[in-house]
N, C-alpha and C positions, 0 to 999 in steps of 0.2 A: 597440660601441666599448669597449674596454677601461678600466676603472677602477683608474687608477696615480693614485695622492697622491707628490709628490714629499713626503719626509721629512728631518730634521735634528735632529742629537742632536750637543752640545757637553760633550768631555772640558777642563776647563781645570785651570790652576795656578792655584794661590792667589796673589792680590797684594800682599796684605797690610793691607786695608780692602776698607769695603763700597762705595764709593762706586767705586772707581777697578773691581772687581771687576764691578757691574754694569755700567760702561760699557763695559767688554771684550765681556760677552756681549749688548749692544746690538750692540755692531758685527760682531759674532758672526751677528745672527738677520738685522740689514743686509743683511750679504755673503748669507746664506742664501737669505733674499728676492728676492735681486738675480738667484739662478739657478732662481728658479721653485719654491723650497720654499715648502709650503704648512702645514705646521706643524713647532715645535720644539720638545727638552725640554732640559733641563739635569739637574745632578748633585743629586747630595742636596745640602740647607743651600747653595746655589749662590751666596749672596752671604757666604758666612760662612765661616771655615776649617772644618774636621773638628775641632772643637772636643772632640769624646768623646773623647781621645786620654788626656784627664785629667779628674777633675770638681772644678772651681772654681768657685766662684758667681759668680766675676765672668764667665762667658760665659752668663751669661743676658740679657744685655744686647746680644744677637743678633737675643733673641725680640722678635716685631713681632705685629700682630694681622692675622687674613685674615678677608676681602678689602681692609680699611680701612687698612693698614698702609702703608708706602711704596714698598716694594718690588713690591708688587702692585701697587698703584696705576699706578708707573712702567711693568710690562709690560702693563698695561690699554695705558695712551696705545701702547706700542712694538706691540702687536696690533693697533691699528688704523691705526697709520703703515704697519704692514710686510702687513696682510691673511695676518695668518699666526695657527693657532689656537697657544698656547703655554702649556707647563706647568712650573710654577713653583716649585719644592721649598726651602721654606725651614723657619724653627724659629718655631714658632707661639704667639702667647700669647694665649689666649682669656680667662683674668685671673687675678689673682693666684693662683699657684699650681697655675695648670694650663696646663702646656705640652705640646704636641704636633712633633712631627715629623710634618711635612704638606707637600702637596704643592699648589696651587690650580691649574685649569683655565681657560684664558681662550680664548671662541672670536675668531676672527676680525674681529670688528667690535669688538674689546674689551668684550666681555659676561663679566661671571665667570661661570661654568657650576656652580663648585662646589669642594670638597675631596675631597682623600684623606688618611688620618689614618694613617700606620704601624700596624702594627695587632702584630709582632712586635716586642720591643725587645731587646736583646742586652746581656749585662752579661759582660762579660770583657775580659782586658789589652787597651788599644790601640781598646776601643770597650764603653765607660762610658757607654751612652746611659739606662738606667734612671735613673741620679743628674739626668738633663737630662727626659725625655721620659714622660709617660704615656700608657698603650697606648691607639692611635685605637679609635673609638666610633662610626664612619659607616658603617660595612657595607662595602663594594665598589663605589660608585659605578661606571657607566659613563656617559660626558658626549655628551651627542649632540652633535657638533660641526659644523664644515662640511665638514670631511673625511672624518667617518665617526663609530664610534663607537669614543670615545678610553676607555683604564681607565689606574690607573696601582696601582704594588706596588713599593713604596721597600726596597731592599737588603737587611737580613738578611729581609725575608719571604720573599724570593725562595726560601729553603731549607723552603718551606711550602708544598705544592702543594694547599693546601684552598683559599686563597684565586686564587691561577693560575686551578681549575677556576671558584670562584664568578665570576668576572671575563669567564671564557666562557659560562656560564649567565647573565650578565646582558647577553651581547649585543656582547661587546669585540671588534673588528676588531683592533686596534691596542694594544697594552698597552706605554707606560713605564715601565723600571724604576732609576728613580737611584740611585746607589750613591757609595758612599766603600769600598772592599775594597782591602786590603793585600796584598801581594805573599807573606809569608811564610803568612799567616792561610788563604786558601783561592783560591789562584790555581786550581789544578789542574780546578776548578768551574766557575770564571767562563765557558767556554766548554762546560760539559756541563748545566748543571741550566737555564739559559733557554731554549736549546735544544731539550733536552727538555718544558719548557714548551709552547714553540712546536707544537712536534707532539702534546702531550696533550692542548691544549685547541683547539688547528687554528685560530690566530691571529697575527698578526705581534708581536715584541717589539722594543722598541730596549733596548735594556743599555749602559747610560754607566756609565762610572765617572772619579773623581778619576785625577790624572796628579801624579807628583813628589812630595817631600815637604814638612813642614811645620813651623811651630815650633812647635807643641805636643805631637811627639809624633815617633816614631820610626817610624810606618806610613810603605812608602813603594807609596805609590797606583798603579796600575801601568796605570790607563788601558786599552787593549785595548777599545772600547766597538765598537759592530757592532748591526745590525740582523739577524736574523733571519726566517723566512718558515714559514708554517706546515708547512712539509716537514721543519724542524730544518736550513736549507741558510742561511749567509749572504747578505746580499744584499752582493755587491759585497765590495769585503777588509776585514780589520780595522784596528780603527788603530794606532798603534804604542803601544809601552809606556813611553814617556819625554817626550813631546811633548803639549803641545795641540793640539786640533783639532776640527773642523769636519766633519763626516760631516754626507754631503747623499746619501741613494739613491732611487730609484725602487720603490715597494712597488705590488706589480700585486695588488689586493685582492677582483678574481674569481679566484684562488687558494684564499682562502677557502674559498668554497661549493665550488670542485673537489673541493678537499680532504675537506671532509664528506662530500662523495657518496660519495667514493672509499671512504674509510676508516670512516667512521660511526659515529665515537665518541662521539659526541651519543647514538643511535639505540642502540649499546648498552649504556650505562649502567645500574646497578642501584641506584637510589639510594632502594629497598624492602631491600635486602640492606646499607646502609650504614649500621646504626643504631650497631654498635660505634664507627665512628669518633669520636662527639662525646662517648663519653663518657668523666670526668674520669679 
């Protein structure tokens, strides 16, 4: 019998608070639930605008603590209302003075599994995350879930394929990547480098990104979020570039191992021959 996880990734608009913004995407992971998805992700900072747009101190007042925080908290209870495993991308406050862009993992029964810490941060117009963020310190998590094994690689990492391969060398079926990416900044991509992903390390991606724009800032979010399959082939279409939404696909995840057999990029690796890469 074939092993399909129904999947779901939410592109939204900003609402204009936190409160009104996570009840969206409650009823978001509802509806989802309602057609048989079995886990969801959301965007980067998902209950807070794209706040790097500019660095102000007053948008520290975002950052919350994980897993104790309240937002996590809330899709702790929402994972076990809906039996769906969900991952959680918010702005992190571990204590004063160190904050993270992170993502939390929540399986199915509402058990936190874990974080992902960004691990790349980005300091240029229109994404100011350095003056917010210090660079994650967790490795490459993969979350044994109930669906499989979840990883996740929050938006400029995505242009780092050191972490992609670590992610498949710890065992990731499924890899999340949340994003905030602007339209003029690097559209051209959004569609070529997870992709490419997908087939380097021979595992499924979801790719979300923000939709519309915002008021702190002139990025205009261009949404296009889509699921990918270890072939580099979408699953199902994309989504549009002006709209919220709700992407629900079917990932057939003994693809996978076809795929290694097939291709066997695992098998020939040289990672005796890779000592140049790490160093400074």
């Amino acid at each position: 019998m074939a092993h399909v996880v129904r999947a779901a990734l939410v592109q939204a608009t900003w609402t204009g608070d936190t409160e009104s913004m996570i009840a969206k995407h409650v009823e978001h992971a509802r509806e989802a639930a309602r057609t048989g998805a079995k886990i969801i992700g959301f965007q980067e900072v998902f209950n807070a605008p794209y706040f790097c747009q500019v660095q102000e101190p007053e948008h520290y007042r975002w950052a919350e603590p994980v897993p104790d925080g309240p937002t996590v908290t809330r899709m702790r209870e929402l994972a076990r209302e809906t039996g769906m495993v969900i991952v959680v991308p918010v702005f992190e406050i571990e204590q004063s003075g160190f904050y993270y862009n992170t993502a939390a993992v929540i399986d199915a029964d509402g058990t936190y599994l874990g974080k992902y810490r960004k691990h790349h941060i980005p300091q240029v117009k229109g994404f100011w995350e350095k003056y917010y963020f210090k660079p994650g310190n967790l490795g490459w998590p993969v979350f044994d879930t109930k669906v499989g094994k979840v990883g996740v690689y929050i938006c400029y990492d995505r242009h780092f394929p050191e972490g992609w391969r670590q992610l498949g060398l710890n065992g990731a079926q499924l890899v999340y990547n949340p994003s905030a990416t602007s339209r003029g900044l690097s559209a051209y991509l959004w569609q070529l480098e997870q992709p490419a992903a997908a087939v380097a390390n021979e595992y499924f991606v979801a790719a979300i990104n923000r939709v519309g724009r915002e008021e702190y800032g002139d990025n205009d979010f261009y949404g296009t979020s889509y699921f990918v399959d270890p072939r580099g082939q979408f699953v199902g279409e994309v989504a549009g570039d002006k709209e919220e939404e709700l992407v629900v696909r079917d990932l057939d995840f003994d693809l996978i191992e076809e795929v290694r057999q097939q291709w066997a990029f695992y098998r020939d690796r040289r990672p005796d021959a890779y000592e140049g890469l790490v160093k400074p």
